[in-house]
C-alpha positions, -999 to +999 in steps of 0.1 A: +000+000+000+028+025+010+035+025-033+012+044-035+027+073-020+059+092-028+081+123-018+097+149-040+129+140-028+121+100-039+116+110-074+139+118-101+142+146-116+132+131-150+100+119-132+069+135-150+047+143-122+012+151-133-006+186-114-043+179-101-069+208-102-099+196-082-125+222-077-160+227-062-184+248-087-180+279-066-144+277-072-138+269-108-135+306-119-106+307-102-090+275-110-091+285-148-073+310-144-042+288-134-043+277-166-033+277-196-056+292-226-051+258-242-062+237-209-093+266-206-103+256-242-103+217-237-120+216-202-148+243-217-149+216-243-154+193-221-178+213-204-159+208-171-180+229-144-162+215-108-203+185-105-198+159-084-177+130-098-162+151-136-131+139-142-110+158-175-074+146-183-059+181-199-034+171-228-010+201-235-005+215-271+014+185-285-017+161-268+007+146-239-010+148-206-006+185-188-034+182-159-064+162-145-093+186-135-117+167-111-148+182-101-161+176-060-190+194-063-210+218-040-198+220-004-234+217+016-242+188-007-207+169-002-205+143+033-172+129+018-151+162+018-116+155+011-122+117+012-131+122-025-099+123-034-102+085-040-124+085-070-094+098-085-065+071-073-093+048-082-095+060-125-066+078-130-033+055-150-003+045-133+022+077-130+033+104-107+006+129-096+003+164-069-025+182-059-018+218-074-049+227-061-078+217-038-108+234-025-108+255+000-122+236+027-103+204+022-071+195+038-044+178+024-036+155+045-071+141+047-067+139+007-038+119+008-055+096+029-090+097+006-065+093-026-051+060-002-079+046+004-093+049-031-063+030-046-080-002-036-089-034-051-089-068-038-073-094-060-056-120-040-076-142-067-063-130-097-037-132-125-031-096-128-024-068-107-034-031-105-007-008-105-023+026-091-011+064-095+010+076-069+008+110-050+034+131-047+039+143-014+054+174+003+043+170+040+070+143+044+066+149+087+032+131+078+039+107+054+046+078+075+015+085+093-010+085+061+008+054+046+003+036+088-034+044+081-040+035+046-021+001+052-045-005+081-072+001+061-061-025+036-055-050+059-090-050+074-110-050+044-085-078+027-094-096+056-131-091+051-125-099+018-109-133+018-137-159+014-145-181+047-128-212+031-097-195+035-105-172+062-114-194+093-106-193+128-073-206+123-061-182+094-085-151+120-060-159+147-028-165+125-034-129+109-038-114+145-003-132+154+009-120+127+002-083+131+012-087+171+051-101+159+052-070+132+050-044+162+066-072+191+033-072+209+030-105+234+002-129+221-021-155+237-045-181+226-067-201+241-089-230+222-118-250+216-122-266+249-098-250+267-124-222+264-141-242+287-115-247+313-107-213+312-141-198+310-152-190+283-185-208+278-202-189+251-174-185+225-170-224+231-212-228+225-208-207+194-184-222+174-180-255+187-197-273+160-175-262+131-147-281+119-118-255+132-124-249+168-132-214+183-108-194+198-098-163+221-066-143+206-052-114+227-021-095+228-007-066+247+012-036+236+031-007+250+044+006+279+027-004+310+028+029+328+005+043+298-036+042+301-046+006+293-070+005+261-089-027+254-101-028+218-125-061+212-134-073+178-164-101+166-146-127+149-175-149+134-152-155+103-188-170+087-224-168+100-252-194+085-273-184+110-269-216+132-300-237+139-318-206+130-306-205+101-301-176+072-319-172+043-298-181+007-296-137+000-285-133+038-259-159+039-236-148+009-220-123+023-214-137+059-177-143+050-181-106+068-190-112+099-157-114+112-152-077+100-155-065+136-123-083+144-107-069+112-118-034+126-100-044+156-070-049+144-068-025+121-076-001+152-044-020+169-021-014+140-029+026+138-020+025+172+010+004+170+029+019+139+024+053+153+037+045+189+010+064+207+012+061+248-009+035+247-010+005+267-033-019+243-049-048+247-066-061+214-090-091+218-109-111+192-133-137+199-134-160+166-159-187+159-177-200+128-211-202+132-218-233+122-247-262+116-238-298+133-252-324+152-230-302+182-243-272+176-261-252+202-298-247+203-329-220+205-341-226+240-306-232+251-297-220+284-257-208+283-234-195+314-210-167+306-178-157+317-193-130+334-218-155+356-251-143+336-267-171+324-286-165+286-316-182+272-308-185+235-338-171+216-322-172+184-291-186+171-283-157+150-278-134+177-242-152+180-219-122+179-231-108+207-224-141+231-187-143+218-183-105+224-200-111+262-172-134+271-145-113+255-159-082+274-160-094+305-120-105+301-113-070+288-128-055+322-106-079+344-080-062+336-094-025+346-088-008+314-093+035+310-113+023+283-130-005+258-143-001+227-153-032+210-166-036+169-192-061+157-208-061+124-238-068+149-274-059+139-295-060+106-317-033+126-285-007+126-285-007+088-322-002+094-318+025+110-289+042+094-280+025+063-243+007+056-223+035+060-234+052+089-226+027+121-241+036+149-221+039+182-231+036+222-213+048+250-221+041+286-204+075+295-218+108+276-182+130+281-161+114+256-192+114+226-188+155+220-151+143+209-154+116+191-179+130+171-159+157+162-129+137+152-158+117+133-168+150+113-128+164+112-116+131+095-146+127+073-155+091+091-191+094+099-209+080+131-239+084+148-245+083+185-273+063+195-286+059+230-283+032+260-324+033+262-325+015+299-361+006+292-356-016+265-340-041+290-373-055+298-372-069+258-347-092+273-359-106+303-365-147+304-386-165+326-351-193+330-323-177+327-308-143+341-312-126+302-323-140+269-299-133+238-323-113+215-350-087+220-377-091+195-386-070+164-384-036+180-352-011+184-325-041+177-293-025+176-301-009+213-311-043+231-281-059+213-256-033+229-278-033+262-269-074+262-232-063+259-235-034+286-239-062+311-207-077+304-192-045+307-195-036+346-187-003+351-159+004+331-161+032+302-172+017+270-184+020+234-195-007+213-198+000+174-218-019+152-204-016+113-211-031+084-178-039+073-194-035+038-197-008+013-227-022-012-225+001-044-190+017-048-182+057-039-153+079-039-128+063-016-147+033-007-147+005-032-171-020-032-168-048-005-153-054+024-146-019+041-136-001+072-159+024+094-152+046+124-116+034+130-102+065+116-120+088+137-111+067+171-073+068+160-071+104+162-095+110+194-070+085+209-041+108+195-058+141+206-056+121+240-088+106+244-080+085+268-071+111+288-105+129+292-136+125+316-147+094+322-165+100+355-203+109+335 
């Protein structure tokens, strides 16, 4: 991924490096001006006016390429801002390329992470391979930084990606290993019915009928004197629904429902390549889902980790029984903070669509910043709330708490399940997609990564520093 990006100082000389105009409507008088009466007549030609989504290669007079014009569109109708930048690193021909001029409310950083992100496609299944433009960079103090986030990027949504078949829970936890020995980070494992020895009833329930045995991986990074972060990911690397099993349309993209993992540790590897004073904890509870003469039931009565005991209602509300065992491990260890990811709920894509997660916080302080980081680094979420009422949905006449609430408000009784596993330490549980459905600027189609941006730089901006006590 880090190709993608270059420095003045890496190029030669000789290197033809191609200047990008992009331009909102409001803005495009002045951009002509910067150019040449040739360029003027061919984008005029072209009837280049800064809409959403134009794209005009400018050939000089002898018809090499001189320029790429790329329209963004109006400001109060654009939620992508400089993130936009990757419809162009996703079109544009191999070669060298700088921004010569953006609009006035985008920042360049945030581009060069847009054009990052944009310069995506997953082909780990075929002959050929896409060789995409590279930007020319000046702010060399940040480069580092943008290429540590675009590689995480691409390492959780080629993990989305990969099909199940080759992206069980053995090949979950060797990628997590894997990413732990890059930075030196201590891993641990514990599986298939060790989970039981140790504890860990309902990842064991969960994923003990499929053929590779469930697992908890956790490892620690940092310096111990720094505040303790536990980030928590869903690993169901794929979901038929168990007993209650999925329709043919909802099962084909279940290879996904590990993507809160991959959020996880793509979360971990911001964190880790950048060094912040973090001391990190990254769990991920990993389990297929799967159909057996061992799997577990609807009427099922499972104990937790945590004590609880949960009347299964439906077999489909897994993620959340894997997460309840990892969650209450996280809290043993008294962090400043978890946040935990789950592509969790059909009712938050409901509710907000695929590309708006919601988020839930058992403390209000810390929201006002996220949210802004959310807004600042073009990575949208939306607060939703803890609604206390809604616990009665999952009462049971058997068992301390049933796993699933019923029809109504799903995506609040499934984090009000987790917020029992919690205790009182500070939280916030976000349920993604992991999938962007019909491609935009930035985001290609599939497997894709939501929120983790916005958390990296709260956390940099020393989030975990804050108010925790409300």
């Amino acid at each position: 991924m880090s190709a993608i990006f270059t420095s003045t100082e890496q190029i030669t000389a000789s290197a033809k490096v191609i200047p990008v105009y992009v331009a909102r409507p409001s803005e495009w008088n002045t951009l002509k001006d910067n150019l040449s009466k040739h360029q003027q007549a061919f984008a005029f030609a072209n009837k280049f006016s800064g809409s959403a989504g134009q794209i005009v290669i400018l050939p000089d007079a002898e018809g090499d390429v001189s320029g790429v014009l790329y329209g963004v569109g109006p400001a109060d109708k654009d939620d992508q801002g400089a993130i936009r930048a990757g419809g162009l690193s996703h079109k544009l021909q191999a070669g060298y390329y700088k921004f010569e001029y953006l609009p006035e409310d985008w920042r360049p950083v945030l581009a060069a992470i847009g054009w990052g992100l944009g310069a995506y496609k997953f082909e780990h299944y075929l002959q050929s391979e896409t060789e995409f433009p590279k930007l020319v960079l000046d702010d060399t103090d940040r480069m580092s930084e943008i290429i540590a986030l675009t590689d995480a990027s691409r390492l959780c949504r080629d993990l989305i990606n990969i099909p199940a078949g080759d992206m069980g829970p053995a090949a979950l936890h060797e990628a997590a290993s894997d990413l732990a020995a890059e930075y030196g980070a201590d891993v641990t494992a514990i599986i298939g019915d060790d989970l039981i020895k140790q504890n860990y009833p309902m990842i064991h329930a969960v994923g003990r009928a499929a053929h590779e045995p469930p697992r908890l991986v956790e490892f620690e990074w940092g310096d111990p004197d720094h505040p303790r972060l536990a980030v928590i990911g869903k690993g169901i690397t794929f979901d038929t629904g168990g007993l209650n099993i999925k329709s043919a349309s909802g099962a084909r993209i279940m290879k996904k429902d590990m993507g809160g993992a991959a959020h996880a540790l793509a979360l971990s590897k911001m964190i880790m390549a950048n060094k912040l004073p973090i001391r990190l904890h990254c769990i991920v509870a990993i389990a297929e889902n799967a159909i057996s003469a061992g799997a577990y039931r609807p009427g099922d009565i499972l104990s937790s980790r945590k004590g609880l005991t949960v009347e299964i209602d439906n077999t489909d509300a897994e993620g959340r029984l894997v997460l309840g065992d990892a969650l209450t491990k996280a809290s043993e260890s008294d962090p400043q903070l978890m946040i935990n990811f789950a592509t969790l709920t059909g009712a938050a894509r409901v509710a907000l669509g695929p590309t708006l997660p919601p988020f839930f916080s058992n403390r209000e302080n810390p929201v006002e910043g996220v949210m802004t980081q959310a807004k600042r680094q073009a990575d949208p979420i939306w607060p939703m709330p803890l609604w206390q009422s809604y616990n009665s949905m999952l009462s049971s006449p058997i068992a301390d708490m049933k796993n699933a609430g019923g029809g109504f408000a799903g995506s609040v009784t499934a984090a009000l399940f987790l917020e029992r596993f919690v205790g009182d330490v500070p939280w916030m549980h976000f349920d993604v997609y992991g999938w962007t459905p019909t491609a935009r600027p930035g985001h290609p189609k599939g497997g894709d990564m939501f929120a983790v941006r916005a958390l990296y730089h709260w956390l940099k901006a020393g989030g975990l520093n804050g108010d925790f006590s409300a």
